[in-house]
N, C-alpha and C positions, 0 to 999 in steps of 0.2 A: 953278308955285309954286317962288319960290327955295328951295336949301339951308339957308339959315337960316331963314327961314320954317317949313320941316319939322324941323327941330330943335328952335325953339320948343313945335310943336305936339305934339312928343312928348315933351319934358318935362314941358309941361303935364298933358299924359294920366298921364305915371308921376306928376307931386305928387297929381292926382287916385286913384290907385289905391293908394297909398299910405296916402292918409286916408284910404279907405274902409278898406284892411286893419286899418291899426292902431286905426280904431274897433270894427271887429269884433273885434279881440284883445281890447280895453278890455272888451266890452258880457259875453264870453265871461269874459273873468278876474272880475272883479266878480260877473256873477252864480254863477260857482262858489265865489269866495269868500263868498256869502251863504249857498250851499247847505250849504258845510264850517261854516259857523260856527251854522248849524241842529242839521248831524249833531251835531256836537261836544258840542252842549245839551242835544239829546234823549238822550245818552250819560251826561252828569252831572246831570241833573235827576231829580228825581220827582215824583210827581201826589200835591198836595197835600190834594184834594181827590176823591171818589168813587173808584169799582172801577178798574184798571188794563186789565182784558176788558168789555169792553159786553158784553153780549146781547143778547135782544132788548125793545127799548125801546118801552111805549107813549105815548102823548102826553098826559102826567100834567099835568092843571090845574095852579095855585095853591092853595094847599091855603088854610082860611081867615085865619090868621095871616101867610099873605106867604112860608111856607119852601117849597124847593123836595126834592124826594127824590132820594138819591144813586143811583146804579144800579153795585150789586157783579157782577158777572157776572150772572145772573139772578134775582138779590135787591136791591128796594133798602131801603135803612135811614135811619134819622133824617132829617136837615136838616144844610144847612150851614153852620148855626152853632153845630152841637152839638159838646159836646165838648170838648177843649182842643187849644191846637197843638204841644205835645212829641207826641202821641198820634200826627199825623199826618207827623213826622219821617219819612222812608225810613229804614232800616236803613242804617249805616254813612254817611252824609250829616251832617256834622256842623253845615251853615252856617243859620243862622236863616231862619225865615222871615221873607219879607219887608214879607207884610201879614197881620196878625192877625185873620182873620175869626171863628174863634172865640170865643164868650164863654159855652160851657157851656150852652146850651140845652136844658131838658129835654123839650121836645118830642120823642116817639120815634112813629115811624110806616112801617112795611116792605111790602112787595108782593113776593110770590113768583109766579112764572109756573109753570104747573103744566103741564106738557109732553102729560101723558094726557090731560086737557079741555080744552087751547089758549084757557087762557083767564089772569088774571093774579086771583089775591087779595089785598084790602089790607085793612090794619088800623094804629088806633090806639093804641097803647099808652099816651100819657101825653101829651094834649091840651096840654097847659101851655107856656107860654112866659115867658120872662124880659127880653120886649122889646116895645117898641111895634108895630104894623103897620108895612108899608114904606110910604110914600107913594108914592114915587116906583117906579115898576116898571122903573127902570134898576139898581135895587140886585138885580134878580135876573138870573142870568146868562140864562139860558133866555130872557130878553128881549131881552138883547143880541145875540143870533144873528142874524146875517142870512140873510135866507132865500135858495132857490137862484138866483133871477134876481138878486139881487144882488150873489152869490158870484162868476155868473159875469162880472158890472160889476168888480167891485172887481179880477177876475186883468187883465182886458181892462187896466184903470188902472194896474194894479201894474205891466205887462209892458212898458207906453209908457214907465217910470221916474219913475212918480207917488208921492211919499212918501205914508204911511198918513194923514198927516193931511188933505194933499192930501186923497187919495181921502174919506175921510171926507165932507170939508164937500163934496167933487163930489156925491159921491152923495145927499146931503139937496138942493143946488141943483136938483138934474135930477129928483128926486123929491118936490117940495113937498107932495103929497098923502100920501105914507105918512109915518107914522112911527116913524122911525130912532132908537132907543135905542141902537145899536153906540156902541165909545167909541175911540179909538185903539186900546186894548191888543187890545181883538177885532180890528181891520184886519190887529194884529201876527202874532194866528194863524191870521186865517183865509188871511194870506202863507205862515205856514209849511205851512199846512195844504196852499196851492196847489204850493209846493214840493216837497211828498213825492208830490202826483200828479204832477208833473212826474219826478220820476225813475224812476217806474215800478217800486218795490221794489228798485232797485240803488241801488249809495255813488256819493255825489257824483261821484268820481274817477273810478269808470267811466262815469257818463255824462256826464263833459266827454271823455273820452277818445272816447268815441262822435259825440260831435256835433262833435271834432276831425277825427275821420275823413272826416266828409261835407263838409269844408269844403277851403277850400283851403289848408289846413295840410296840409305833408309830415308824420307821425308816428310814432315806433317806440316799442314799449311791453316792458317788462320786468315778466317774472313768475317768482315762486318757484317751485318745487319742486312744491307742490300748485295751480298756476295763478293763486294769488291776483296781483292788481298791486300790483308794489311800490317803478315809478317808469315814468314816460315824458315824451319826446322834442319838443317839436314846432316847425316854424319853415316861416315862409313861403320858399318858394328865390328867388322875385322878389327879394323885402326881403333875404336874406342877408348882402346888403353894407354895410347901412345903420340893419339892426338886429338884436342879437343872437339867435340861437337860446335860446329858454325847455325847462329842464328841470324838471318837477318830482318829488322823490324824498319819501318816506317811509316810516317803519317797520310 
């Protein structure tokens, strides 16, 4: 093989190694910018609706009107359409809600789990409602859930770079026999939901810092005083010629 010949053959291999790097930078930055822009949410949101702690939950029917019961730590109360929506503002949260589910509902009806007899009491307090039945059993969330083999369709989908609506209409095509109540917005959380398993109880930042490490990113990471991270370093040394070292810093 001539000289040139072998020179060809090796540039060819560095354009080849190249695209593969900078697709992994790409596939890496992206999805920790989805991960930050999750944190970021779960930081200024509040739950609009039920307890903020679950307990422990049983597998409460349809009650006969179509309402479902909230679960307060180990208590649950009303329906969620009881009520008004200033009620259910967060403290200190100024921005409106964005769907007005409430319409004052006076159906009231609670369940307490009683810990000494391992068992749950429920009661009625005020039958009444100020609404038609639902027809449709997509109007209750509890319907909308997908169950766990589907959960774990839907990460398999999310993770090949399938948008939620994608997935959606995947998952009714490949499963013509069940039926799928989910709507987009459940694809939306049951993504975030997959996201927070994915990082394992740590912030975003450290674990892209983590999965920097295992890769073929050179990386140096700076930490305050009490060990927190409070910016780091990284850059391919192949690629250093041809494309810039990535720092990212924050407060």
């Amino acid at each position: 093989m001539d000289i040139d010949s072998t020179l060809i053959q090796i540039l060819s291999q560095q354009r080849q190694l190249i695209a593969r790097l900078q697709g992994q930078t790409h596939a890496i930055l992206e999805t920790t910018g989805a991960l930050l822009e999750d944190d970021e949410e779960n930081k200024n949101s509040g739950i609009i609706h039920g307890g903020s702690k679950p307990g422990k939950q049983p597998n409460w029917p349809r009650d006969f009107e179509g309402s479902y019961l909230r679960l307060h730590q180990q208590y649950f109360d009303t329906n969620p359409l009881g009520g008004l929506p200033e009620r259910n503002v967060c403290k200190g949260d100024g921005r409106l809600p964005k769907v007005l589910r409430l319409i004052n509902c006076p159906f009231s009806a609670s369940a307490y789990f009683q810990k000494k007899k391992d068992h749950w009491r429920f009661s009625v307090s005020n039958p009444a409602h100020n609404h038609p039945s639902s027809l449709n059993p997509a109007a209750h969330t509890a319907n909308r859930q997908l169950t766990d083999s589907l959960f774990e369709e839907m990460k398999k989908l999310g993770d090949a770079g399938l948008k939620p609506s994608v997935i959606l209409a995947t998952l009714k095509k490949t499963h013509p026999d069940k039926t799928i109540l989910a709507t987009i917005s459940t694809i939306y959380t049951a993504r975030k939901k997959s996201n927070q398993e994915l990082l394992q109880g740590i912030s975003p930042i450290v674990h892209l810092n983590k999965t920097l490490q295992n890769s073929e990113f050179t990386t140096m990471a700076r930490t305050d005083d009490n060990g927190n991270l409070t910016a780091f370093f990284f850059v391919i040394l192949a690629l250093s010629n041809s494309s810039p070292p990535i720092t990212i810093s924050f407060s």
